[in-house]
VEXBABA-124104 format. One line per 5 residues: number of its first residue (from 1); their letters; for each residue x, y, z of N, C-alpha, C. Coordinates in Angstrom, 1 decimal. Layout:
VEXBABA-124104
NUM	a	X:Y:Z:X:Y:Z:X:Y:Z; ...
This chain:
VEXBABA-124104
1	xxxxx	-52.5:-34.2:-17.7:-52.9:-33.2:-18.6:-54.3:-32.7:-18.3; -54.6:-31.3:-18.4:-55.9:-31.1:-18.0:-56.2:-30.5:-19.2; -57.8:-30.4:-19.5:-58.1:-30.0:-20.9:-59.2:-28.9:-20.2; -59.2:-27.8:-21.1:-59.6:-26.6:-20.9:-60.9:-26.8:-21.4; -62.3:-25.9:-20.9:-63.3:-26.3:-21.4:-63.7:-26.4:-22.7
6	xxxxx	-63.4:-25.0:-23.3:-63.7:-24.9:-24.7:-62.5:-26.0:-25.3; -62.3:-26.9:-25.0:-60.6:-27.7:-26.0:-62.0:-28.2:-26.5; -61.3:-28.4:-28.0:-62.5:-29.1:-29.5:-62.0:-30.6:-29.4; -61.2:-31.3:-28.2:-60.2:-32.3:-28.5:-60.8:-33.1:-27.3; -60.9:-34.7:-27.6:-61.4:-35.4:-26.3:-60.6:-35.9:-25.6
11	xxxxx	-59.8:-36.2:-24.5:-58.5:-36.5:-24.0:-57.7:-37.6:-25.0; -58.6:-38.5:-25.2:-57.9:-39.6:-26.2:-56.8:-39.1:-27.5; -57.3:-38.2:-27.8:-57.2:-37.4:-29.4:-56.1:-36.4:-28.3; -56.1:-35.7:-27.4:-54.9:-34.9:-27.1:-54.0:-35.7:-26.4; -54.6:-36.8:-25.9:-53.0:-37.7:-25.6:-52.1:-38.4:-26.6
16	xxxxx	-53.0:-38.5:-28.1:-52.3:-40.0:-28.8:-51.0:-38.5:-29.4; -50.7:-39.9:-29.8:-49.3:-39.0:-30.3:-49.8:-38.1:-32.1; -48.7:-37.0:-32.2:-48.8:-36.5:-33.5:-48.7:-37.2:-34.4; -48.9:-36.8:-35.4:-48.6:-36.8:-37.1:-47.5:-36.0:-37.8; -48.0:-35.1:-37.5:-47.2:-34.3:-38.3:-46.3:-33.3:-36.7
21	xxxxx	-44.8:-32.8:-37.2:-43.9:-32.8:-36.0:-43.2:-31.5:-37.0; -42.8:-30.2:-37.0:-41.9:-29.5:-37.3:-42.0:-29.5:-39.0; -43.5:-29.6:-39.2:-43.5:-29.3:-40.5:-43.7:-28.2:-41.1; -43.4:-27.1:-41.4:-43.2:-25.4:-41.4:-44.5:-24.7:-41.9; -45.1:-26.1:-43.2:-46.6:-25.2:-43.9:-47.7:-25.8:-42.8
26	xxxxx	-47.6:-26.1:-41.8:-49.1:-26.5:-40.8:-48.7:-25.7:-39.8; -48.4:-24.3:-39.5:-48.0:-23.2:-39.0:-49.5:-22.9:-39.1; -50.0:-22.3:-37.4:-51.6:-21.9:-37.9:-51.9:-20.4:-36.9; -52.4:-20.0:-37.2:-52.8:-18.9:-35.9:-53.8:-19.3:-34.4; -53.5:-18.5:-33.8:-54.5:-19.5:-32.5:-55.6:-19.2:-32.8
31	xxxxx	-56.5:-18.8:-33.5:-58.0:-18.5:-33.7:-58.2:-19.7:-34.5; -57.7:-20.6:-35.2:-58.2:-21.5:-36.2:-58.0:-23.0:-34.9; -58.8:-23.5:-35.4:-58.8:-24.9:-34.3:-57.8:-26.0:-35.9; -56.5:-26.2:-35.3:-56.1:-27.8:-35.9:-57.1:-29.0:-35.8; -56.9:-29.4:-37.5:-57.6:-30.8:-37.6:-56.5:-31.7:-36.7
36	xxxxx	-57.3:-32.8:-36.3:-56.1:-34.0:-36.0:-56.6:-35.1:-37.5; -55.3:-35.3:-37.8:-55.7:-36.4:-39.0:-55.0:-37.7:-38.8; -54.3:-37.5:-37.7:-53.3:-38.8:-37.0:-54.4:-40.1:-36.4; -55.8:-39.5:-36.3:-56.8:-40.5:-35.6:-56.2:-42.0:-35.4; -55.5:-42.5:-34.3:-54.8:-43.0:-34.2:-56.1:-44.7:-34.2
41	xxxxx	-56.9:-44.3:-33.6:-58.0:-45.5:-33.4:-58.6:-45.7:-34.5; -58.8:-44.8:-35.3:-59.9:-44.7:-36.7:-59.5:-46.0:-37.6; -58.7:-46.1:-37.7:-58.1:-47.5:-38.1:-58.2:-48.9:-37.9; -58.6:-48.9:-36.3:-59.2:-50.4:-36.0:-60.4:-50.8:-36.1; -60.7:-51.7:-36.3:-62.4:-52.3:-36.0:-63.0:-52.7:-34.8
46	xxxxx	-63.8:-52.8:-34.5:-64.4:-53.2:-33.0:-63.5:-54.4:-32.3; -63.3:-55.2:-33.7:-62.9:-56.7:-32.9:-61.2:-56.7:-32.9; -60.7:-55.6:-32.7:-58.9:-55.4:-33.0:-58.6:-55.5:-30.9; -58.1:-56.4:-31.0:-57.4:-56.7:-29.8:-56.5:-55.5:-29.1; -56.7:-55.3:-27.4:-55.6:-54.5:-26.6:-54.7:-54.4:-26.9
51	xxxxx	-53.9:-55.5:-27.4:-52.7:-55.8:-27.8:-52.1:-55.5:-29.1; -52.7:-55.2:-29.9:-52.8:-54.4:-31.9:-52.9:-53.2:-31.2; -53.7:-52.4:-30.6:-54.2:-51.3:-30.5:-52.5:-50.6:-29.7; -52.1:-51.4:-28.2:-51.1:-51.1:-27.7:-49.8:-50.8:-28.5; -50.1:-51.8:-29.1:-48.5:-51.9:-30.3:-48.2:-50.7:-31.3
56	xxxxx	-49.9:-50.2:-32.2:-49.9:-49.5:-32.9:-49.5:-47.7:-32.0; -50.2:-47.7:-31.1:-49.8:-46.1:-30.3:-48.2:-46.5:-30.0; -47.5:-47.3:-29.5:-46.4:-47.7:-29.5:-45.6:-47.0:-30.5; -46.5:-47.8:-31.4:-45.2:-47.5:-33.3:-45.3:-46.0:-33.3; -46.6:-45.3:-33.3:-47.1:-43.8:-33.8:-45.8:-43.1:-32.4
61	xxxxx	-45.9:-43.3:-31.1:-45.2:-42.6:-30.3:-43.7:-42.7:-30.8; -43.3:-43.7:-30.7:-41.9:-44.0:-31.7:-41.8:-43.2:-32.9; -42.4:-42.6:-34.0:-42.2:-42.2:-35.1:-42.2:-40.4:-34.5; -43.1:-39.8:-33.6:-43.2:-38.8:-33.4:-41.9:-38.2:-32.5; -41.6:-39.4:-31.7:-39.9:-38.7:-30.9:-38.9:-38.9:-31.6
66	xxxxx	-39.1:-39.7:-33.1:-38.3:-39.6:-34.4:-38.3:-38.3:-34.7; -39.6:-38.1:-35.3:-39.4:-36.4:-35.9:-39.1:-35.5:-35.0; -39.3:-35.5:-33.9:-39.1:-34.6:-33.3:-37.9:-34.3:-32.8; -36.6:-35.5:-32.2:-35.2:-35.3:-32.6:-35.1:-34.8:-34.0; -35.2:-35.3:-35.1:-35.0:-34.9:-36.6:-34.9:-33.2:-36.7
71	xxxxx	-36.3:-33.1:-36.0:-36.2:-31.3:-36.0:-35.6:-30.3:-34.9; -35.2:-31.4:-34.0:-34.7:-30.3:-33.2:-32.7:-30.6:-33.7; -32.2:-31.6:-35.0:-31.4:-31.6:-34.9:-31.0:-30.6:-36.4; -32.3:-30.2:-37.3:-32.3:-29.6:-38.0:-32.5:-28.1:-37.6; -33.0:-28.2:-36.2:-32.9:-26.3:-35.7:-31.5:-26.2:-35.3
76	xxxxx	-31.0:-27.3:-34.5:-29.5:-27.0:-34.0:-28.4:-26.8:-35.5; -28.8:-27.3:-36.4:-27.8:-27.0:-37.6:-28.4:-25.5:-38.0; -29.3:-24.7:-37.7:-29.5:-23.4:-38.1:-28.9:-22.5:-37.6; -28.8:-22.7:-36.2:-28.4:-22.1:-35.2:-26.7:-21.8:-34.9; -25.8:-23.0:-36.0:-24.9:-23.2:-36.1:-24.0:-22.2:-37.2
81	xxx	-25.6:-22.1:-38.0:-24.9:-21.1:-40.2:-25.3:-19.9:-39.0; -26.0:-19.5:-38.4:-26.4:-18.3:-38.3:-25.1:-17.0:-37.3; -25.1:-15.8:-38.4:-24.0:-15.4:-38.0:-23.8:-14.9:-36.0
């Protein structure tokens, strides 16, 4: 992944996984910069082991290719009513 100069995002923060995945009201225009609120590290303390920290991006990546099947299986049911 290459990050663009002006990105407001530090690789860490555009690699960890999302939060929020196909949720309709966080719809933004490109002039507004997204908060990230997923701060996936904000959570540990200095003395949190490779191994907590591994686990936890683990669980967050797992939860995000959750929603994100969820929503592409809730677009394929749209696509299904639509005449």
């Amino acid at each position: 992944m290459f990050l663009k100069k002006n990105w407001p995002y530090s690789l860490l923060e555009a690699l960890s996984p999302r939060t929020e995945c196909g949720n309709a009201t966080r719809r933004r225009g490109r002039a507004e910069v997204p908060p990230l609120e997923g701060g996936l590290l904000k959570h540990f303390s200095e003395d949190a082991t490779p191994t907590e920290i591994v686990a936890a991006f683990k669980q967050a990546e797992q939860r995000e290719l959750t929603a994100i099947k969820e929503l592409r299986t809730r677009n394929m049911r749209k696509e299904v009513r639509a005449p």
